[in-house]
N, C-alpha and C positions, 0 to 999 in steps of 0.2 A: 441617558440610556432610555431608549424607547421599553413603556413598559408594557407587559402582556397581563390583560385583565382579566381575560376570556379565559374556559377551557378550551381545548385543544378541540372540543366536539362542539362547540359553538363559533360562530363565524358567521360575519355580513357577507352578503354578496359582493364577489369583487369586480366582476367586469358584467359587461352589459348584457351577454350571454345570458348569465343567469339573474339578472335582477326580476323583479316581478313576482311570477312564481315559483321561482327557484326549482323547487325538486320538479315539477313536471316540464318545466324547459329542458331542464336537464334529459327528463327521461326522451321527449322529441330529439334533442342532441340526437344520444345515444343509437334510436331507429334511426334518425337519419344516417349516419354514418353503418351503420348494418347496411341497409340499403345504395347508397351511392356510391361508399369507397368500398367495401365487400360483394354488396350485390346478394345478400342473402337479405331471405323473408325473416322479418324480427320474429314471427310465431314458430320458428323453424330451425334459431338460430340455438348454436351450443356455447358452452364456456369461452370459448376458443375465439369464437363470433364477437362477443359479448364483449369480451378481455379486450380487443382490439379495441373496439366500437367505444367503447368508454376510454381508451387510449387517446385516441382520436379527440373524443369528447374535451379532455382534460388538453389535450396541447392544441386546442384553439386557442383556450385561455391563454395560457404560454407563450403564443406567438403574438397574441395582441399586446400583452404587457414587456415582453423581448422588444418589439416595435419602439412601445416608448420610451421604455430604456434607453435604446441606442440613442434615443433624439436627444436624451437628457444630456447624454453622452459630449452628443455632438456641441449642443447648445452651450453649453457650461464649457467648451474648450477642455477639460478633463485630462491629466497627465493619464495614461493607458497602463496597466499592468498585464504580461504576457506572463504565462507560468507554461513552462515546457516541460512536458512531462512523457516519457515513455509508455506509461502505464498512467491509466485514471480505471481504479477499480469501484466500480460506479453500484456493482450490484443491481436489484431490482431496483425500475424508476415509478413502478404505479403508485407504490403505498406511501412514498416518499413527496410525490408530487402530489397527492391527496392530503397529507398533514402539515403542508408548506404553505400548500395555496388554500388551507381552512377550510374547506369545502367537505369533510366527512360525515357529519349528518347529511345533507345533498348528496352525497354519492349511495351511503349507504340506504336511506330511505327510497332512491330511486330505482337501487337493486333488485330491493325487497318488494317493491309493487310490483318492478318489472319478472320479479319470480326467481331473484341471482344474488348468490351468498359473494361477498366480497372479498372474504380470506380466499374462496373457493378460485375465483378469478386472477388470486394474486400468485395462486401457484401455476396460475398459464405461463406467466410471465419466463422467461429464460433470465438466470443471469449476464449482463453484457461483460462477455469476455474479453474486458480491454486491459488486465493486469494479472499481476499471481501472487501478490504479495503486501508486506506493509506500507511498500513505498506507494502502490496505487491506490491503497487506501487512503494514507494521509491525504494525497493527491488529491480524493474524493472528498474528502470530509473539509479540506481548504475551498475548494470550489463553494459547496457550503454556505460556509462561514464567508465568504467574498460579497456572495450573493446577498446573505442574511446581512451582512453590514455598509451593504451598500457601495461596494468600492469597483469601480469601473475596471472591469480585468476580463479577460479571459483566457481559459486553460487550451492551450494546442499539443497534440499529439496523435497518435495513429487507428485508422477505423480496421483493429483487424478482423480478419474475416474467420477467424479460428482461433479460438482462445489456446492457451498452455497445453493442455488435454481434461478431457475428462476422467477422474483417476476410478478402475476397477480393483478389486481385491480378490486374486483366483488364488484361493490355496496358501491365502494368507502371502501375494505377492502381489506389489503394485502393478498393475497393468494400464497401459495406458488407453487411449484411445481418443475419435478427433473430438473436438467440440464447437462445433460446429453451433454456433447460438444464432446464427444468423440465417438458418435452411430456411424459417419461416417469414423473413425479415422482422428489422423493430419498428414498429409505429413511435418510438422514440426520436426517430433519427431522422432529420432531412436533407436531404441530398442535393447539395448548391452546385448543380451542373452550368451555372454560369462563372463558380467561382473555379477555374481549372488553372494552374500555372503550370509549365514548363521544370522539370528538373532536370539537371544534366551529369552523365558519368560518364569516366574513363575518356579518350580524347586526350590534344595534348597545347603545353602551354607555347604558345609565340611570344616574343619582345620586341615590343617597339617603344620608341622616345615620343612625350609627346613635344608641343612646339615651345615648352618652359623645361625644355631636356630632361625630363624627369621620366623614369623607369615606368614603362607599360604594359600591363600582360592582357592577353587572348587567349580564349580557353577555347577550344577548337575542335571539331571533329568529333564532340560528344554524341554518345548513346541519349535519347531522349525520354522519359518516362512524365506521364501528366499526374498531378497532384489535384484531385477532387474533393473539396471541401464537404466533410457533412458535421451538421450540427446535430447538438443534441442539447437541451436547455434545463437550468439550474434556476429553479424556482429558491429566491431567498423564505425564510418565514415570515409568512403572513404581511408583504409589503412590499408589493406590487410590482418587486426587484426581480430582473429574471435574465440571466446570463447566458452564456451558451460557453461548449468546451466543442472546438473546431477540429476534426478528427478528420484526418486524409488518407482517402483511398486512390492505390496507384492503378490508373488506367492508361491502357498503351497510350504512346503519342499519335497512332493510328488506328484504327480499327485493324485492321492488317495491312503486313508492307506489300505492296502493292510491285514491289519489283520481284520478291520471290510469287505471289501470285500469277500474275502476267508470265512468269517464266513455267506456268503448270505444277509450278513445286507448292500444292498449298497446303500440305504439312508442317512446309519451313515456315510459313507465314504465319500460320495457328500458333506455333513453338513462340517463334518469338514475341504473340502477344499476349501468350499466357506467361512468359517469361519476365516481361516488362510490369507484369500484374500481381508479380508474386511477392513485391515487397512490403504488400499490406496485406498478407495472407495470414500467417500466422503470428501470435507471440514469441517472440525470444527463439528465434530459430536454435538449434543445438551449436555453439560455434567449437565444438571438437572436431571437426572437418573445418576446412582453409573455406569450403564452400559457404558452412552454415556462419562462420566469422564476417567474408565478406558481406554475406548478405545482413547480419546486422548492421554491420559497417553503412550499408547502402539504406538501412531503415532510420539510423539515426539521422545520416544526412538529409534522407527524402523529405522527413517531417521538416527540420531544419529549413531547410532551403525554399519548402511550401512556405513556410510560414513566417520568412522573413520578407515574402512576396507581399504577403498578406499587410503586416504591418507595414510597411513602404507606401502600399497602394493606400492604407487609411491615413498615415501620415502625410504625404504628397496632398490633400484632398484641402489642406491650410495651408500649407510650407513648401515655398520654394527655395531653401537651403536646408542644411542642415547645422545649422546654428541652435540651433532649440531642440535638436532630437534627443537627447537626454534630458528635460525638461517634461519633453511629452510621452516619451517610451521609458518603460521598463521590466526587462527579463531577467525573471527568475529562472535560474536551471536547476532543474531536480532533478541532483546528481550528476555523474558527469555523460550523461547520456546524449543529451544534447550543446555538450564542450563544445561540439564540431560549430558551433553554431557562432564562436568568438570570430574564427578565419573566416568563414561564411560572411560574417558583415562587413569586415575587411575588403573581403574580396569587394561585395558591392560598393562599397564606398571608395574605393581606391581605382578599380575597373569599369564600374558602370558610370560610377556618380565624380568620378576624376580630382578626389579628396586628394590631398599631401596626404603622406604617414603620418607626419606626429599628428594633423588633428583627425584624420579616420581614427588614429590610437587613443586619443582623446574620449573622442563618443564612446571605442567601446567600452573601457575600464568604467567609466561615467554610466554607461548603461547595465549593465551588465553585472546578474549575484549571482553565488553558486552555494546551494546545500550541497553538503557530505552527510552521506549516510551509512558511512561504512569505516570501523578502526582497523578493522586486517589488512596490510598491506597488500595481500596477494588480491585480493578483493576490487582495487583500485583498477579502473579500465586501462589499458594500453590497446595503441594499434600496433603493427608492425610497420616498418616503413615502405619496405615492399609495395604492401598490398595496400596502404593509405595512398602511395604515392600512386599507382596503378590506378587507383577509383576513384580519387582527388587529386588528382596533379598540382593544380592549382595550389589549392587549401595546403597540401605538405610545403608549397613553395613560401606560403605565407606565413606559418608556423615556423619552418628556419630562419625566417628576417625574424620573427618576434624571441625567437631561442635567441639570435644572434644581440639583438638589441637586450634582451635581458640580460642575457649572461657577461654583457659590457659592464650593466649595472651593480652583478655581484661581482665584480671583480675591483671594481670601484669600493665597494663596501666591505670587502674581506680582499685585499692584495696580498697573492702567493696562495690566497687557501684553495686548492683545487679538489680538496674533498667538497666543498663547498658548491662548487662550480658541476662536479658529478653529481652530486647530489640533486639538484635546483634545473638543473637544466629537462628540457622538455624530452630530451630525444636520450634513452635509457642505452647507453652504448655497449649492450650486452652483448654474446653472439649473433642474436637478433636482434638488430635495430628498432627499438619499439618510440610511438608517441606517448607520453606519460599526458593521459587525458586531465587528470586532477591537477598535476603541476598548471597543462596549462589552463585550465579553470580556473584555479587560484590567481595567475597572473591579468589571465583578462579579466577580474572582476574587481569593484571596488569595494565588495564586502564574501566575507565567505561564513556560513555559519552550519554551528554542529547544530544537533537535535536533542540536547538533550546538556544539561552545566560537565556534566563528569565526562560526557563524549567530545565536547567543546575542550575543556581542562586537557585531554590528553591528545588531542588534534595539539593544540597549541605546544604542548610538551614534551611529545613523542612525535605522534605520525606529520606533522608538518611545522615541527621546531621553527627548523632554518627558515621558512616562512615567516611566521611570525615574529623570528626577531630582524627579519628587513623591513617588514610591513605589521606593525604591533598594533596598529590600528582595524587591519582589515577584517579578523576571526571573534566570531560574536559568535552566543549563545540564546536558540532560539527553541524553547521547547517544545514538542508536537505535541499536539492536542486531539482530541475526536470532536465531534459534532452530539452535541446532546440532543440535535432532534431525531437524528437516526439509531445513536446507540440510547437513548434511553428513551424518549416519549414514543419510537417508532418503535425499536425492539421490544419494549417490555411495556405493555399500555396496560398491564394490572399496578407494576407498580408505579409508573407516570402515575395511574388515577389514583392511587393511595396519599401518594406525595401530594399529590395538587390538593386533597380532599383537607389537606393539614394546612400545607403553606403557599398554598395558591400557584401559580403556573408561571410565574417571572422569572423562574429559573432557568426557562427554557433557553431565552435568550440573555439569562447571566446568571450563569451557572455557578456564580458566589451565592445567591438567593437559598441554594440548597444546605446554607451554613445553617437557616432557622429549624433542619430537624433535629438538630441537637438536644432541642426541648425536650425531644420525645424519648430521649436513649433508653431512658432508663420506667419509660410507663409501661405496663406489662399490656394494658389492651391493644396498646400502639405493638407491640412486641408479636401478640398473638397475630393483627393483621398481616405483620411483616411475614413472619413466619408459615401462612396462610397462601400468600403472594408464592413465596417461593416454593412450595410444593404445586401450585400450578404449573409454573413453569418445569420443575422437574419431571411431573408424570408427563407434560406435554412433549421433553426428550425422551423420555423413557419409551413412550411410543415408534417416535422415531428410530431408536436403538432398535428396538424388538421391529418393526418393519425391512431395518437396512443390514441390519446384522446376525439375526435371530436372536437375540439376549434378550432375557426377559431379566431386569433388571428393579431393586426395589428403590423407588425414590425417595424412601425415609432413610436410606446410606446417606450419607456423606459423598458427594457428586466432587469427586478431585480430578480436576479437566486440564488437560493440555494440548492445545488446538493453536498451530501456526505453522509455517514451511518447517519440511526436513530439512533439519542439517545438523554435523556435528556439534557446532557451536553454541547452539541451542538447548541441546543433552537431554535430547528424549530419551536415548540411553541408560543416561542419571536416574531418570524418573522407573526406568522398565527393570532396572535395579532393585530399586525400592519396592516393585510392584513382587519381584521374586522375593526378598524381604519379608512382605509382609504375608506372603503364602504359606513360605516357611514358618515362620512362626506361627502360623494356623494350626500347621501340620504337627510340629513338634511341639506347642504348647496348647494345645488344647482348652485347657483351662483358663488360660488368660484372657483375660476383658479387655476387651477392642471394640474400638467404634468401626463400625463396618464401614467398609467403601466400594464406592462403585468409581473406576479409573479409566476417563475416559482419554484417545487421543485422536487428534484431528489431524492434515495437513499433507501436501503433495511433496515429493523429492523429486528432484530433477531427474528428468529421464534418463540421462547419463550418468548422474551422482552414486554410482554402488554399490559405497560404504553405507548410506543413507535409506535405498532401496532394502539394503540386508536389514537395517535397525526396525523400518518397518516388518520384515518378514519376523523379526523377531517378536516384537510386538505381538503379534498374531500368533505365532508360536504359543507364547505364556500363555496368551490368552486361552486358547484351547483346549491346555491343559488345568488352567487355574478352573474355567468355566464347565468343566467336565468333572470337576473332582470330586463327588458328593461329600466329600468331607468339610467342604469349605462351604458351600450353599449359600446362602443370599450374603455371608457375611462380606465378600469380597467378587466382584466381577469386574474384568477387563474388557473395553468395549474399544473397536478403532472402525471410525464411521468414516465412509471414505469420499470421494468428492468435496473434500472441504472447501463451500466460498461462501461468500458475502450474505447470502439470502440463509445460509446455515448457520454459521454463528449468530446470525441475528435469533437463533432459536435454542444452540449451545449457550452461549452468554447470562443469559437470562438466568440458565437452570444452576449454575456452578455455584458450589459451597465455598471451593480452595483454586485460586488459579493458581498454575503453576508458571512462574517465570524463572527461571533455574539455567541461564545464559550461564557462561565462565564470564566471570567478573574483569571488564575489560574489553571485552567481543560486541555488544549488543550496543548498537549508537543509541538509543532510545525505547523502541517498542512502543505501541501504542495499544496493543492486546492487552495489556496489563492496566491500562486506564481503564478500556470498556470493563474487562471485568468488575474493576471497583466500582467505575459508578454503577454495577449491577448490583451491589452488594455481594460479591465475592470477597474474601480476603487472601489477600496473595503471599504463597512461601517462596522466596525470591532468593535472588546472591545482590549485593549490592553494586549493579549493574544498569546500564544506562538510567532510564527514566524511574526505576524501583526506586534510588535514592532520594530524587523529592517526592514522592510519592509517600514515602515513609515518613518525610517533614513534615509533609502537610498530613497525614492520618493520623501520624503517632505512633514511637515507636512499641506500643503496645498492640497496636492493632494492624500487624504485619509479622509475618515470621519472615527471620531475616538466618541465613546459613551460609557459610562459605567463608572461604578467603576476598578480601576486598583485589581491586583492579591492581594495587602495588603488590600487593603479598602474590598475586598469581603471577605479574611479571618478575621478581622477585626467583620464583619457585622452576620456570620456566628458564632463565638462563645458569641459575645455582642448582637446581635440582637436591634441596636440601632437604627433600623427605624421595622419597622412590615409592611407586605404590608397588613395586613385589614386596617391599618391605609392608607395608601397610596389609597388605593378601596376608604374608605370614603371620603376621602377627595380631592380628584377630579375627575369630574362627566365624563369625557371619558374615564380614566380607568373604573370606575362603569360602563358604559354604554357599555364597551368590554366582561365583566366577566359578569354582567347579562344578556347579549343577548345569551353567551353558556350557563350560566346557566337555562336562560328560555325557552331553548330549539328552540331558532330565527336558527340553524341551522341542529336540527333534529328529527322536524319535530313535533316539541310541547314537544318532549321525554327531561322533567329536570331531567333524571336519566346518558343516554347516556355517557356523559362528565363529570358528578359527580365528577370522583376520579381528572378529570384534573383539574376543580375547586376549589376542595379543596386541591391540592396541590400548586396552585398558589397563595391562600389566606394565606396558611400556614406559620406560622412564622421560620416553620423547613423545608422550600423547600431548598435543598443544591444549588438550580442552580439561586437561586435569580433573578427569573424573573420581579417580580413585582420590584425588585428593583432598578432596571433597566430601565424598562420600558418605563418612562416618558422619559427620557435621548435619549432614543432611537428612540422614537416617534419625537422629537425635533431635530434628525440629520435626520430623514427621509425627516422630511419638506426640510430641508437644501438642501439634495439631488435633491427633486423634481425643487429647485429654482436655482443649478446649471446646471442643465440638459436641463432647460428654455433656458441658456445661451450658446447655444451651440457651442460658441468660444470658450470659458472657458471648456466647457468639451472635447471637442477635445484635448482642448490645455494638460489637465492635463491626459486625455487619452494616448497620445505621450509621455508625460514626464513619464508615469508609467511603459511603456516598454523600455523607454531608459537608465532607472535606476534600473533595471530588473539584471542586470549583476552577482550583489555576489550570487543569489538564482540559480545559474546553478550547477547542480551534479555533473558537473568536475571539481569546487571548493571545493566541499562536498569532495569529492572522493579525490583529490591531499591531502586534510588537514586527512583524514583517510590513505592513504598512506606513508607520511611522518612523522606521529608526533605519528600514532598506530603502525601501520605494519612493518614499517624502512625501507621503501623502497625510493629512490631518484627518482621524476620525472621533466623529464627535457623539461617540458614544463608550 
């Protein structure tokens, strides 16, 4: 393992740019680029100016070391890793690529002659809206760790030009609005207008025989759309590694068509090539309309069929067969986003490249992995055939030869079992005829893995049994991890420099190194620093609160955070329970001692998601009320800060006492929110639920509050329903006294219609997310909470111990164990 000797604020010069005298090279960079790619007077220039201009400055370097990267690439002959990804939620790139490439004294002391605070400049930055969730982040934090370990890969997926939305909060209702991150462009990104391919939709298939009489198809009469590569580059730490994640933007296959022009119609011709342009426009279009479905449908392919152009054209560049292309290629799919992408090779191989079936079928299974990130079934992607077959003609034609050819093969292996054959086969023969995307993921890959040992365990013995007992080999267990230079030396540099101050900086790049704070658990000076650290960061959200929310909230509360997407499964609900809970007893006990809290929540619902939308209005609701009530005053405030991404939590994170990971046990493939917490020093009150489980291995199970029913007990409770929560409501009077105060409108405003649907789905004996039954459990580890947090030796202490046993959730354990045991690549680190 390469070790890290340096502090993170000490660093050699890495390329020629800056050698010599460093900071004042730097600061000429910097005017230059003012000057010749902005064209503004550096005496004259603003933040804005500045931000770019040092952009700029930093992705020369980038580019000269990307350079020889690829050579190393080329020279070494190198087996290639693709990782395909719908989302790479990337967050800001300035301060990331400033503590990669070592260069923070030089940036910062060049700032500061040149007259420019650095944090000042980092808030120019925009977040790049290229994701909404966990999966873009993992996404993010792999790219990383690729980089950081040197493994020749790159990430492809889509440049959109409008992220998710940006979320408002009117009257305590999400609102949405566009987000545009791109109105200013990014100096991050470069735009390969010579790397342009051809995709093709809708048209229709021909057959012909070729002259070995062998079945031919033509895809014909396709709609045309161009795929434009831009990159954006993934500085490793501190070594000289620098990747790129290839992002395509759709531009018409003409400027305009020139037959409705010439015909004077040049409305039609504008139409059409804003229409060909609109499949990299936005994230995750809505697909509740047939329209905003297809048009996923068309984004997954786009990227797909860009980027299988891509790899061809680098492989073709040695290889005149394809005898070796699983040797040299290999595609990871993250999730079944980019499934499409199995028929896609197919096709090329079978149609362009005039492969036989069994060995095109060969390469793909050979090439080709698939993560799942999802245990709910209803969750799992299908197309309809319809409309697959309408946009892909082809790809549906190639998907029933492989239904057909598989389902030979269970039938071989289970004769007479036709639940078996229902089951297993691709094509869901419901009313609507749908493609089961996951089935065929699993089939075209020759590895499939969960995220997490408990997410894995039950893929294997629930959601894709019959799977695994044809192919027992295929489902592996690979657990996600974060990047510790982003979530802990980049987000939290008071306590990076505390840690480092004790046990030096090797942890950065192996994040077992952080085992040696353990020395310190129990030293009370080491205690006072810790505890020091973290009211920096809390008064520094607290700010933020009181800026974005008006709450003026105390940061010597007890900070209990729960920040990630809305959804029911999640049980923000749960938590907004507890938060009326612990009001009440304000109110009616007066006299009881409490650790005060401050309860914060983060995170967008889907625009269309309702049920999700209401929980945040409820949210807000409490709030208003708890935050208004002078009876309760600093001991308790509810805060929901809204626009939650990448560049935020890196500011939420830092500040948390308690994360809350509070999934129904069974629901959550993994999570990786609940890592960054810990390695912040949060400690997490969890269900025993994806990734919580070793997380509690490795910390102990003292220093985790653990509440709920396990993943058996809730499935278990879910088909027997052998507790009811109306019975649980009647029969103890603080649940009744939570569900009737929403009910009787205690928080909106007399209105017992409001919260209606959230009330009766909490009372309901068919809530899939078992809150009520849970509940009580839950309310009984909060007390717990409050009474270790009294002790604040003990919470320091087990504070310390949850970042020192932090070590196996690092990415470049993720990332070595996907290297070695998928891809067949050897790291020798």
């Amino acid at each position: 393992m390469n070790q890290i000797t340096e502090t993170p604020t000490n660093n050699h010069a890495y390329s020629s740019i800056f050698q010599g005298t460093g900071v004042e090279e730097f600061k000429k960079c910097i005017q230059h680029h003012l000057m010749s790619f902005q064209g503004r007077d550096p005496d004259r220039a603003g933040d804005q100016d500045v931000y770019r201009a040092l952009s700029y400055a930093l992705r020369d370097v980038l580019m000269e070391k990307w350079i020889k990267t690829q050579k190393t690439f080329y020279a070494g002959k190198m087996k290639r890793v693709y990782y395909l990804s719908l989302e790479f939620l990337v967050g800001r790139s300035l301060g990331n690529a400033i503590i990669n490439m070592g260069l923070m004294d030089e940036v910062t002391q060049a700032l500061e002659q040149l007259g420019y605070d650095l944090e000042r400049l980092r808030e120019c930055e925009e977040d790049a809206a290229l994701g909404n969730g966990g999966l873009g982040r993992l996404a993010s934090c792999f790219m990383d760790s690729i980089a950081t370990m040197k493994i020749p890969a790159y990430g492809y997926g889509i440049r959109y030009d409008f992220g998710l939305f940006n979320q408002k909060i009117v009257d305590g209702y999400q609102v949405e609005t566009p987000d545009s991150w791109l109105r200013l462009g990014s100096p991050w990104m470069y735009e390969r207008t010579s790397f342009m391919y051809p995709v093709q939709f809708y048209g229709h298939v021909t057959a012909t025989t070729d002259e070995n009489g062998r079945y031919r198809a033509r895809w014909t009469d396709t709609e045309i759309v161009m795929a434009m590569a831009c990159d954006m580059l993934v500085p490793g730490f501190k070594n000289d590694h620098v990747i790129n994640m290839r992002l395509w933007r759709a531009k018409a296959s003409r400027e305009l068509d020139l037959r409705f022009f010439n015909a004077g119609n040049y409305i039609t011709a504008v139409e059409n090539k804003v229409k060909s342009e609109t499949i990299s426009k936005v994230l995750y279009p809505s697909d509740d309309i047939s329209e905003g479905q297809e048009l996923r449908l068309k984004q997954q392919y786009f990227f797909v069929a860009a980027t299988f152009q891509d790899i061809l054209r680098r492989y073709r560049k040695d290889n005149d067969t394809f005898d070796d292309f699983p040797n040299q290629v290999a595609v990871q799919l993250n999730d079944t986003h980019p499934a499409i992408a199995i028929p896609e090779l197919m096709r090329l191989l079978l149609d362009i490249e005039g492969l036989g079936w069994e060995l095109a079928w060969n390469i793909c299974v050979k090439t080709f992995a698939y993560t799942n990130h999802t245990l709910m079934p209803e969750a799992l992607e299908t197309w309809p055939v319809d409309m697959l077959g309408r946009v892909l003609p082809r790809h549906l034609e190639i998907i029933y030869e492989i239904n057909r050819r598989f389902l030979e093969e269970v039938a071989l292996c289970y004769p007479g079992n036709l639940r078996k054959i229902q089951e297993m086969s691709l094509i869901d023969e419901g009313p609507v005829r749908r493609v089961r995307m996951a089935n065929l993921a699993i089939v075209g890959s020759h590895s499939v893995n969960g995220v997490a040992a408990l997410h894995t365990e039950l893929l294997k013995n629930y959601l894709f049994r019959n799977f695994h007992e044809m192919y027992p080999d295929r489902i592996n267990s690979k657990t996600n991890g974060i990047t510790p230079r982003r979530w802990l030396l980049k987000c939290n540099q008071e306590l990076s420099g505390l840690i480092g101050d004790k046990i030096g900086y090797d942890w950065v790049v192996d994040l077992d190194r952080l085992r040696d704070l353990e020395t310190y658990c129990d030293d009370p000076a080491f205690h006072q620093r810790w505890q020091a650290v973290k009211l920096v960061n809390k008064k520094r959200l607290a700010k933020i609160i009181a800026a974005t929310c008006c709450i003026e909230v105390d940061p010597e509360t007890l900070f209990d955070i729960q920040v990630k997407r809305i959804h029911e499964y999640k049980r923000q609900l749960l938590n907004v329970l507890h938060v009326i809970h612990f009001y009440q007893r304000l109110i009616t006990r007066p006299e009881e001692a409490v650790t005060p809290r401050t309860i914060i929540f983060a995170g967008k619902a889907a625009p269309s998601y309702v049920k999700a939308k209401l929980i945040i209005k409820l949210i807000n609701s409490v709030a208003a009320v708890v935050n208004n009530d002078p009876r309760v005053g600093s001991r308790l405030k509810v805060a929901f800060i809204p626009n939650y991404c990448v560049s935020l939590a890196e500011r939420i994170i830092p500040a948390a006492d308690l994360s809350e990971q509070i999934s129904t046990a069974g629901t959550e493939a993994s999570g990786t929110g609940n890592m960054k917490f810990a390695l912040n020093g949060a400690l997490t009150i969890g269900t025993l639920d994806g990734a919580n489980i070793e997380i509690r291995e490795e910390v102990g199970a003292d220093n985790i509050f653990i509440f709920g029913m396990t993943a058996e007990e809730a499935e278990y409770e879910k088909k027997c329903k052998s507790r009811k929560p109306w019975q649980i409501y009647e029969r103890n009077p603080e649940v009744r006294e939570i569900i009737d105060a929403i009910a009787g409108g205690a928080f909106s405003n007399g209105d017992t219609e409001l919260f209606r649907p959230l009330v009766n789905d909490l009372l309901s004996e068919n809530d899939p997310y078992l809150l009520l039954l849970d509940l009580e459990s839950y309310l009984q580890c909060q007390r717990l909470v409050g009474e270790v947090y009294a002790d604040r030796a003990t919470w320091i202490r087990r504070s310390i111990l949850n970042v020192a046993r932090m070590g196996k959730f690092s990415s470049d354990r993720t990332i070595k164990e996907y290297a070695e045991e998928i891809w067949g690549l050897k790291i020798d680190r």
